[in-house]
PQR file of N, CA, C, O and H, with PARSE charges and radii, in Angstrom:
ATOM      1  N   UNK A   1      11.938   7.945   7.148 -0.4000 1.5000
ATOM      2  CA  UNK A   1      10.675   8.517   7.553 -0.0000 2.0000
ATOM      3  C   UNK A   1       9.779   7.391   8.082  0.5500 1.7000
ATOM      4  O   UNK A   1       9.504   6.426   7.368 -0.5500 1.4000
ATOM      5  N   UNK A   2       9.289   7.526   9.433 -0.4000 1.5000
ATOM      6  CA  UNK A   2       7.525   6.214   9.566 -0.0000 2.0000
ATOM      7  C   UNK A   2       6.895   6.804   8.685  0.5500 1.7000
ATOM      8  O   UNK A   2       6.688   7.827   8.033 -0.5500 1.4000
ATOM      9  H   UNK A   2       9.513   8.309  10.013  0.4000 1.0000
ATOM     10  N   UNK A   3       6.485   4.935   9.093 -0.4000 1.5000
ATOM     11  CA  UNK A   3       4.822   5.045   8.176 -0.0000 2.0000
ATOM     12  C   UNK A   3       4.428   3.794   8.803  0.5500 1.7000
ATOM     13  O   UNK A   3       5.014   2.871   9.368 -0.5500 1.4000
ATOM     14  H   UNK A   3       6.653   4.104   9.622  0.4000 1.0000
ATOM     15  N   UNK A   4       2.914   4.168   8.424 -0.4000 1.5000
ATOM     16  CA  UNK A   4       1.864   3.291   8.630 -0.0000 2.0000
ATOM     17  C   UNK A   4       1.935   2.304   6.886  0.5500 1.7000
ATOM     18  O   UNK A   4       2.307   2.784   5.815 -0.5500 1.4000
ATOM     19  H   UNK A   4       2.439   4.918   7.965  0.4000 1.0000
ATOM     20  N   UNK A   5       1.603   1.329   7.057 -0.4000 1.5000
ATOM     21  CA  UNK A   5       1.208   0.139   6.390 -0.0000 2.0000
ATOM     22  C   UNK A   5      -0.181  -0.342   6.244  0.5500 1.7000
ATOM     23  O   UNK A   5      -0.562  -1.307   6.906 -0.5500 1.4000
ATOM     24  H   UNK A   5       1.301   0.939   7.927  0.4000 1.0000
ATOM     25  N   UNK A   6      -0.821   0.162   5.564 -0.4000 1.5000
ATOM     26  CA  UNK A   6      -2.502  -0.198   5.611 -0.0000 2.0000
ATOM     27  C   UNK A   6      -2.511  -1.476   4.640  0.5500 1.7000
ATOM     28  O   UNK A   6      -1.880  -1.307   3.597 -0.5500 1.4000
ATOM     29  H   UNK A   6      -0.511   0.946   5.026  0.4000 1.0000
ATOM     30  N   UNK A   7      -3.156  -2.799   4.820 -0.4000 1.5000
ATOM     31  CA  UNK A   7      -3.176  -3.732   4.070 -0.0000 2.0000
ATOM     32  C   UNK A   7      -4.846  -4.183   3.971  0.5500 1.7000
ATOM     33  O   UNK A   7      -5.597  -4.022   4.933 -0.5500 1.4000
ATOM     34  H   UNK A   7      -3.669  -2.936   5.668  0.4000 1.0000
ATOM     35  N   UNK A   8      -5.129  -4.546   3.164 -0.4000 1.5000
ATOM     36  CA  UNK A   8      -6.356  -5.213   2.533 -0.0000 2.0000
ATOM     37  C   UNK A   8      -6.352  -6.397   3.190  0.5500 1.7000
ATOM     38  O   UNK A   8      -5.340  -7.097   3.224 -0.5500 1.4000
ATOM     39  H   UNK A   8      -4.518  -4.677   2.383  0.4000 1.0000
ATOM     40  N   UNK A   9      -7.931  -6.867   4.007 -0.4000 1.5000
ATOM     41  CA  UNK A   9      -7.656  -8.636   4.240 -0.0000 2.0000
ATOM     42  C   UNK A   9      -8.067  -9.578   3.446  0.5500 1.7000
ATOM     43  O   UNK A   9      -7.819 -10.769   3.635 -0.5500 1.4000
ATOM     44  H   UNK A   9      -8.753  -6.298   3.979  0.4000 1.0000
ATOM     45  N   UNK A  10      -8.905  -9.007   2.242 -0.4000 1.5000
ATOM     46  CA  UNK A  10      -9.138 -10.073   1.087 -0.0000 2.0000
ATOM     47  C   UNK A  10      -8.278 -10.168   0.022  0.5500 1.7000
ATOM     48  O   UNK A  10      -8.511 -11.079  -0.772 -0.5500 1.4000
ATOM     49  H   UNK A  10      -9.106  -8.040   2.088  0.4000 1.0000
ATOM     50  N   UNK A  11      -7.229  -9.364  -0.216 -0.4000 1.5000
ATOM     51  CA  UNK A  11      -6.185  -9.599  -1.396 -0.0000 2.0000
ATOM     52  C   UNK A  11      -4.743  -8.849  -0.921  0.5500 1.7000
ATOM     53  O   UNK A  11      -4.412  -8.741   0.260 -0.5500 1.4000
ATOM     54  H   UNK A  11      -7.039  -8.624   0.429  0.4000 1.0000
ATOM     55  N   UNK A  12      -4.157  -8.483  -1.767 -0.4000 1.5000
ATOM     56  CA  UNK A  12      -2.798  -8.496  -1.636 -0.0000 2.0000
ATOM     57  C   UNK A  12      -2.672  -6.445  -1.596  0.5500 1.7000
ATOM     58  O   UNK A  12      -1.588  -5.906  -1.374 -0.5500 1.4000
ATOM     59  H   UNK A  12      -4.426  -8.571  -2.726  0.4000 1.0000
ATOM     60  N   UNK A  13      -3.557  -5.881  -1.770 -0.4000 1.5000
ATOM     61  CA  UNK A  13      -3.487  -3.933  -1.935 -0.0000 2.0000
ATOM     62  C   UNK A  13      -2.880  -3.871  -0.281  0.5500 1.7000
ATOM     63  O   UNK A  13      -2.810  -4.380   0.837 -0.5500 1.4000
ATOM     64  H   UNK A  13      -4.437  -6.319  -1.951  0.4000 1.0000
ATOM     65  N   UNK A  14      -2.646  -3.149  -0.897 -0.4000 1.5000
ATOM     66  CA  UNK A  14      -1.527  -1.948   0.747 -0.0000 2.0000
ATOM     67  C   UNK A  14      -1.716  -0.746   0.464  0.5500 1.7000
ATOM     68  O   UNK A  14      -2.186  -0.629  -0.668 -0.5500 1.4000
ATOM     69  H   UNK A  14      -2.703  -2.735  -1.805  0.4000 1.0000
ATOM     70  N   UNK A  15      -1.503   0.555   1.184 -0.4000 1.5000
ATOM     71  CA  UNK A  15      -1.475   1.962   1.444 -0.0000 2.0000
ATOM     72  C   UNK A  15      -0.595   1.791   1.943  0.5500 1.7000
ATOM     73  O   UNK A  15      -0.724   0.833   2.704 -0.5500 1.4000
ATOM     74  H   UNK A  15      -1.122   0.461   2.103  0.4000 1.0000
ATOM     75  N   UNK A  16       0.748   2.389   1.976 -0.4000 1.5000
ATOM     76  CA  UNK A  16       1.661   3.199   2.670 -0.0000 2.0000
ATOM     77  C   UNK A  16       1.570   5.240   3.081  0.5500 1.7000
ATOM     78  O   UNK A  16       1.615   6.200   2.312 -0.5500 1.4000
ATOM     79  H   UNK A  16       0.853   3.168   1.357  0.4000 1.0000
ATOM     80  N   UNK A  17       1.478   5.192   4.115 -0.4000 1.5000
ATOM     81  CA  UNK A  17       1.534   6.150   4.609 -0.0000 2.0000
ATOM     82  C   UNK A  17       2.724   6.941   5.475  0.5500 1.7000
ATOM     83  O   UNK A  17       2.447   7.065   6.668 -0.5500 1.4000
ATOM     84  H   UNK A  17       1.442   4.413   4.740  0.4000 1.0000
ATOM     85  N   UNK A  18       3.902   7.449   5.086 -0.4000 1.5000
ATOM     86  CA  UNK A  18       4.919   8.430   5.500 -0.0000 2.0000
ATOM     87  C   UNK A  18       4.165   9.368   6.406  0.5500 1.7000
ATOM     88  O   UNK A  18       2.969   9.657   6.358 -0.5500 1.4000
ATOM     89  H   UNK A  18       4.126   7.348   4.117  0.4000 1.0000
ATOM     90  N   UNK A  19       5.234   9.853   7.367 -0.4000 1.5000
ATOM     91  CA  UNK A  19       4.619  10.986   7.839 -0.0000 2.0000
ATOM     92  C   UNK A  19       5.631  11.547   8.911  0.5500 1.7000
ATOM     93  O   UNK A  19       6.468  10.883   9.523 -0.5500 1.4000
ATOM     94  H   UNK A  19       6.205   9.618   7.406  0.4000 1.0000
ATOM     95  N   UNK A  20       5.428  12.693   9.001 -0.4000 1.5000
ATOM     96  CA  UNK A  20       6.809  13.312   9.455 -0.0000 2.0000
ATOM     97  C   UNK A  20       6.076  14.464  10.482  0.5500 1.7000
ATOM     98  O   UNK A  20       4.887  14.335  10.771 -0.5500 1.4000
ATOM     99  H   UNK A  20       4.749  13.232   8.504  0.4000 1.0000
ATOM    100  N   UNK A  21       6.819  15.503  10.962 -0.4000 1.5000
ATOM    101  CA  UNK A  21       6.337  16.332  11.499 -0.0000 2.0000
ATOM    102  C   UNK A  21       5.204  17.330  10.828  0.5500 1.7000
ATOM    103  O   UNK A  21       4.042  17.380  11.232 -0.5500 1.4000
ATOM    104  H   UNK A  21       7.785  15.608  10.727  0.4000 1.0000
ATOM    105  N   UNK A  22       5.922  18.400   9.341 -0.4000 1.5000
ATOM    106  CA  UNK A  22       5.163  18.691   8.556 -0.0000 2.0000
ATOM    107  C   UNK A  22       4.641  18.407   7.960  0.5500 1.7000
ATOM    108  O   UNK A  22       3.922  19.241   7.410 -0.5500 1.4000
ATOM    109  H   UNK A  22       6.866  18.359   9.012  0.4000 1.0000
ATOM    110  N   UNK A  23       4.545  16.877   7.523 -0.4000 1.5000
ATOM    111  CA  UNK A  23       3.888  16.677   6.063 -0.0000 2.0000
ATOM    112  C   UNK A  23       3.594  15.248   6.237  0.5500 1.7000
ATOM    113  O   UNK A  23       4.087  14.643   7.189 -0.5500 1.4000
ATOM    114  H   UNK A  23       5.129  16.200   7.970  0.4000 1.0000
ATOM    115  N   UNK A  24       2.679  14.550   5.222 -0.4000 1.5000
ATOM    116  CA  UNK A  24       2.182  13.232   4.661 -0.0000 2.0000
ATOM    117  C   UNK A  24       2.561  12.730   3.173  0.5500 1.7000
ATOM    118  O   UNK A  24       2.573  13.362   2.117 -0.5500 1.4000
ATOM    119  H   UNK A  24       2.279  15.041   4.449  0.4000 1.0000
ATOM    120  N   UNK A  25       2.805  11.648   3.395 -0.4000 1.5000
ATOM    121  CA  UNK A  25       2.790  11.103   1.543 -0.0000 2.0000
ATOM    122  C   UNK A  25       2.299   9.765   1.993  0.5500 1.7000
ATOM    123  O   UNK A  25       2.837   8.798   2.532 -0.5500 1.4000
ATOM    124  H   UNK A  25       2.795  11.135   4.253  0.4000 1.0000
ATOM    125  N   UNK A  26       1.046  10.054   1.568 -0.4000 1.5000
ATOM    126  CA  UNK A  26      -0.144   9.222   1.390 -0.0000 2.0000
ATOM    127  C   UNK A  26      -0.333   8.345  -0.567  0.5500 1.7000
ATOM    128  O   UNK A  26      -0.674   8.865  -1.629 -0.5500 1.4000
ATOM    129  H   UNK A  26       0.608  10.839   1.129  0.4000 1.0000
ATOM    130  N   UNK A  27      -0.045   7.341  -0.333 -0.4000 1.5000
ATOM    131  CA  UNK A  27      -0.008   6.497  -1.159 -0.0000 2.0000
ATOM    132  C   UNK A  27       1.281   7.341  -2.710  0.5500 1.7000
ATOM    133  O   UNK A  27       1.193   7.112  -3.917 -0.5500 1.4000
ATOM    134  H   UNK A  27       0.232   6.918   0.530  0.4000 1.0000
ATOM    135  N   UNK A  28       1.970   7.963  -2.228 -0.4000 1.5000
ATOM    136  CA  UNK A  28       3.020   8.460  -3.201 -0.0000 2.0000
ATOM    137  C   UNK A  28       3.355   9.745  -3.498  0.5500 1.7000
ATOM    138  O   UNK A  28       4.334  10.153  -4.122 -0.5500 1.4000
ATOM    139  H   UNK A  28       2.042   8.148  -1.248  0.4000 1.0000
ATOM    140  N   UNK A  29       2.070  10.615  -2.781 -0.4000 1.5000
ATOM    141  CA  UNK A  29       1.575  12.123  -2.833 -0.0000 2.0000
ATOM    142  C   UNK A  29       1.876  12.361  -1.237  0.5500 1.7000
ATOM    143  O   UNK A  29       1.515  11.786  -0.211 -0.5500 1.4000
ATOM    144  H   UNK A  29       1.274  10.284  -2.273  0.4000 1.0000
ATOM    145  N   UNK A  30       3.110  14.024  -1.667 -0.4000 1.5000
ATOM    146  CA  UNK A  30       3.172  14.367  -1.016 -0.0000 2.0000
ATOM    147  C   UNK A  30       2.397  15.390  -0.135  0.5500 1.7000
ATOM    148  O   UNK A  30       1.647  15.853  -0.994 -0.5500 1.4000
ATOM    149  H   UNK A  30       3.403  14.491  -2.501  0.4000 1.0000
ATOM    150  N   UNK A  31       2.083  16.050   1.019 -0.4000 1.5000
ATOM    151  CA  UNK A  31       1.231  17.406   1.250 -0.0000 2.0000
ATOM    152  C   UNK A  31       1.451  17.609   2.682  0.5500 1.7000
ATOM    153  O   UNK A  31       2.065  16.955   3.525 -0.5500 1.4000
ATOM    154  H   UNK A  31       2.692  15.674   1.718  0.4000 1.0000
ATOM    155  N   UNK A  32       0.759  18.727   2.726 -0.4000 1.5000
ATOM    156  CA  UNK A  32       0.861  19.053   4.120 -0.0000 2.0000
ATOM    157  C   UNK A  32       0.253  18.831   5.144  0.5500 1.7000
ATOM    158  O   UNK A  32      -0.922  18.729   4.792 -0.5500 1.4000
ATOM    159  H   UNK A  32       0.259  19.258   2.041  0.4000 1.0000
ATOM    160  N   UNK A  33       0.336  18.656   6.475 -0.4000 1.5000
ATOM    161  CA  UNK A  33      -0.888  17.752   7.193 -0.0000 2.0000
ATOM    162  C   UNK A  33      -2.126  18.753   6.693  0.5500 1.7000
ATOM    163  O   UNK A  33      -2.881  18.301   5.833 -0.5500 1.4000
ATOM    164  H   UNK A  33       1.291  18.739   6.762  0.4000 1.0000
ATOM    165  N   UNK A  34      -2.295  19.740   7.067 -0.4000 1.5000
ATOM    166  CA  UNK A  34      -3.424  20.843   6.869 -0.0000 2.0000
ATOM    167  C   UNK A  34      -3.827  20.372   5.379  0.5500 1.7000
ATOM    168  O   UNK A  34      -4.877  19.757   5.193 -0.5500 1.4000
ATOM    169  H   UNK A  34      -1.682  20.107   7.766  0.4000 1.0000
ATOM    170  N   UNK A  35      -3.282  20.568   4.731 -0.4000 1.5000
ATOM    171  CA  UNK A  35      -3.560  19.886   3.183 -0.0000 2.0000
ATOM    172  C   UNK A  35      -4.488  18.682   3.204  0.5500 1.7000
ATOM    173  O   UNK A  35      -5.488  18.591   2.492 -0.5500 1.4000
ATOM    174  H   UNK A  35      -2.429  21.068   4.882  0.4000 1.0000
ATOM    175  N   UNK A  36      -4.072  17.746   4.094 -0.4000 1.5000
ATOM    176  CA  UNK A  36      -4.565  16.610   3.765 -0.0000 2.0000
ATOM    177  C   UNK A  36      -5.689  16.369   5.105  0.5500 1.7000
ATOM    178  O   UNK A  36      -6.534  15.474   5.145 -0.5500 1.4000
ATOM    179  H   UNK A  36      -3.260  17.820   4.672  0.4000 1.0000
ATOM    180  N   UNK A  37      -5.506  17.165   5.914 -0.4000 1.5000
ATOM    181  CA  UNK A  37      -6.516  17.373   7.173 -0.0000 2.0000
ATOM    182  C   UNK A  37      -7.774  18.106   6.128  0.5500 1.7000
ATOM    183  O   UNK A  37      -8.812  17.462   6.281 -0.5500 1.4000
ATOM    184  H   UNK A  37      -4.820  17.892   5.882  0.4000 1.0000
ATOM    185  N   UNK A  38      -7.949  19.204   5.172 -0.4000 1.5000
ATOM    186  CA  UNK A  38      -8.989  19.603   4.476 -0.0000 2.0000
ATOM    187  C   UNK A  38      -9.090  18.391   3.580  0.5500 1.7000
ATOM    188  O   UNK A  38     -10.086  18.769   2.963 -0.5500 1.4000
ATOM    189  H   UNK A  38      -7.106  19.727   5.048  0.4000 1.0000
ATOM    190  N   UNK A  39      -8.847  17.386   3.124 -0.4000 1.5000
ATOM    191  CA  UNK A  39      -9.508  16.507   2.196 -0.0000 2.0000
ATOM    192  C   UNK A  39     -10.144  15.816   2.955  0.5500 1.7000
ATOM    193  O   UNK A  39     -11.336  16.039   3.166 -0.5500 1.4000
ATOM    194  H   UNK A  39      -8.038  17.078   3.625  0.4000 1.0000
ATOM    195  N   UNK A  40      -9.305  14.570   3.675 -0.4000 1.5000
ATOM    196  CA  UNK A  40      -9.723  13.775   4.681 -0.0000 2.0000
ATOM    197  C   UNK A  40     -10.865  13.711   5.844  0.5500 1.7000
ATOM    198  O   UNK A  40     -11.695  12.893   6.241 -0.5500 1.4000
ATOM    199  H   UNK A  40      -8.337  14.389   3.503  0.4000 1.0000
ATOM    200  N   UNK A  41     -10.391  15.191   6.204 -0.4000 1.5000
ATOM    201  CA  UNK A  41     -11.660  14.549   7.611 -0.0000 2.0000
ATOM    202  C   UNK A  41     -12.841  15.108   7.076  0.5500 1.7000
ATOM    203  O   UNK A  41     -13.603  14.999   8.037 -0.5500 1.4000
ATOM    204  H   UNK A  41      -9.717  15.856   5.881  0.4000 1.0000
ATOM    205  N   UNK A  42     -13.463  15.615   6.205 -0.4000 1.5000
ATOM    206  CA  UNK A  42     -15.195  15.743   5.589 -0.0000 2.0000
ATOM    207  C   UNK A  42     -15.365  14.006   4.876  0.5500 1.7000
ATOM    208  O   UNK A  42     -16.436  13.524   4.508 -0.5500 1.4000
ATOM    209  H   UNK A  42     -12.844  15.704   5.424  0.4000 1.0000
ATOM    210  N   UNK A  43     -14.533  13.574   4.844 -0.4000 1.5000
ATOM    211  CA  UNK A  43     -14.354  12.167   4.227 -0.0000 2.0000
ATOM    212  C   UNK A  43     -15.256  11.451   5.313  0.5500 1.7000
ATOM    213  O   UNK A  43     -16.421  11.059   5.245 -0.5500 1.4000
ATOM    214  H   UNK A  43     -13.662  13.966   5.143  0.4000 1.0000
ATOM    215  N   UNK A  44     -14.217  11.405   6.460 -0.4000 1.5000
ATOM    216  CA  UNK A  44     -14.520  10.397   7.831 -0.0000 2.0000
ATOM    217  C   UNK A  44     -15.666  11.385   9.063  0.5500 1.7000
ATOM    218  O   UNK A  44     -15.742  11.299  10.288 -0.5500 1.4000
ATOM    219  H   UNK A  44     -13.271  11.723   6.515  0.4000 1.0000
ATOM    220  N   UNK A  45     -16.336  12.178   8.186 -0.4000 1.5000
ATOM    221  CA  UNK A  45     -17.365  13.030   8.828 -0.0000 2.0000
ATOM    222  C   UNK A  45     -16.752  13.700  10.283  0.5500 1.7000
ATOM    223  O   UNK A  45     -17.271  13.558  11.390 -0.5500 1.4000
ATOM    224  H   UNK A  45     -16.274  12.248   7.190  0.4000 1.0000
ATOM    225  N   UNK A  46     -15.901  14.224  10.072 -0.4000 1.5000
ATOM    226  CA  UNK A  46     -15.526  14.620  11.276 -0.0000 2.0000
ATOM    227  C   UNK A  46     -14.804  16.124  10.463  0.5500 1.7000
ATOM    228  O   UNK A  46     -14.345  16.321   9.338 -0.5500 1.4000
ATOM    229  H   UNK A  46     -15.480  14.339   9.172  0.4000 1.0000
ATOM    230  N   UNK A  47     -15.018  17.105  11.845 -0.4000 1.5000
ATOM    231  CA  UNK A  47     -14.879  18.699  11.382 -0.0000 2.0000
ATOM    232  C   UNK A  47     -13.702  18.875  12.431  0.5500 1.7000
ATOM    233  O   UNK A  47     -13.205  18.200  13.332 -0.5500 1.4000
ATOM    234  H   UNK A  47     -15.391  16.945  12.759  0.4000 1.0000
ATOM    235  N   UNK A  48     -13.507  20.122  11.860 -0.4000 1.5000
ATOM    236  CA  UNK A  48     -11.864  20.756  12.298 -0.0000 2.0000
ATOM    237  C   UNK A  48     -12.129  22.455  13.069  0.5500 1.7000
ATOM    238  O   UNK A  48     -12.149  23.547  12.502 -0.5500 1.4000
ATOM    239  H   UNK A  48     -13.910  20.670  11.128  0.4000 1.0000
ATOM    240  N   UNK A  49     -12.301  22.134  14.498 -0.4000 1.5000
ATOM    241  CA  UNK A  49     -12.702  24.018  14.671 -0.0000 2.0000
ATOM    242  C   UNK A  49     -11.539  24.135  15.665  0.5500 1.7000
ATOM    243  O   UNK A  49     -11.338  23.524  16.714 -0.5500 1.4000
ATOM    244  H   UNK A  49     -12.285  21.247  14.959  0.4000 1.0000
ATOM    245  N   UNK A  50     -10.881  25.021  15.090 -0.4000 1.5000
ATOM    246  CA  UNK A  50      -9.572  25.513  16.412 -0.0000 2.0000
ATOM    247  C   UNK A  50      -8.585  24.075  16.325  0.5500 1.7000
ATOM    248  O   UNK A  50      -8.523  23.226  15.436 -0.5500 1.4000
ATOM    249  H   UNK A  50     -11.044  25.517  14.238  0.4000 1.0000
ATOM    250  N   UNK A  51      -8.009  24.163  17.354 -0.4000 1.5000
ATOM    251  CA  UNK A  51      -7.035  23.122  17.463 -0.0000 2.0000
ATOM    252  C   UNK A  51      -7.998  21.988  17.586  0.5500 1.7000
ATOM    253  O   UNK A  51      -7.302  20.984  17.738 -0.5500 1.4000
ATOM    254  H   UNK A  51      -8.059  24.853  18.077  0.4000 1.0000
ATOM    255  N   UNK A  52      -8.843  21.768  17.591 -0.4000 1.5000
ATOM    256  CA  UNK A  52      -9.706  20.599  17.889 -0.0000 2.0000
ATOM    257  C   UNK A  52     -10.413  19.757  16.983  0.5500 1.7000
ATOM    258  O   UNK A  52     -10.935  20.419  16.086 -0.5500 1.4000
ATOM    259  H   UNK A  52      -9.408  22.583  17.468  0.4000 1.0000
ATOM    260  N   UNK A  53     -10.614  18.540  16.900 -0.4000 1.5000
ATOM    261  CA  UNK A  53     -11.281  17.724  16.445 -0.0000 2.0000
ATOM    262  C   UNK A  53     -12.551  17.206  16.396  0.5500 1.7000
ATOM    263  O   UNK A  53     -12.449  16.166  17.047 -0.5500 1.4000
ATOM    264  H   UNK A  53     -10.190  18.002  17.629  0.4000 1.0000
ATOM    265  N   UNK A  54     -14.127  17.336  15.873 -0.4000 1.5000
ATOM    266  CA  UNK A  54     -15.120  17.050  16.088 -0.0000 2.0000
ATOM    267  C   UNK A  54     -15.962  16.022  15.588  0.5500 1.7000
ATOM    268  O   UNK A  54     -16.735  16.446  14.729 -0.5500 1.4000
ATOM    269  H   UNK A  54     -14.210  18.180  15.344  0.4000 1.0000
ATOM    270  N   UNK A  55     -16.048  15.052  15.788 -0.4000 1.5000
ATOM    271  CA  UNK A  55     -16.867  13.949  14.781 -0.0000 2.0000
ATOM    272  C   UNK A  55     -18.845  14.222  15.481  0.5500 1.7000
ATOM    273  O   UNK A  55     -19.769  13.578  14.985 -0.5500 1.4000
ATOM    274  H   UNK A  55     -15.421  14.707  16.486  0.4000 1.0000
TER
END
């Protein structure tokens, strides 16, 4: 499966991020993009209407 590699520049922490067609496993947890599209983007202030993306 890719993934992204998120690393820290003051110490040694990482995020690994999997990701596939259906789904994410974000730091060890698996879900579904939609799953993790409702946590995430009210996070990074950005909204979800229709297929589209709004910050």
């Amino acid at each position: 499966m890719p993934r992204y590699l998120l690393k820290c520049g003051c110490c040694d922490e990482k995020l690994e991020i999997h990701y596939s067609d259906d789904g994410l496993e974000i730091g060890g947890v698996n879900g579904a993009i939609q799953d993790w599209q409702e946590i995430l983007l009210p996070l990074l202030l950005i909204e979800h209407k229709g297929d589209k993306l709004i910050d």
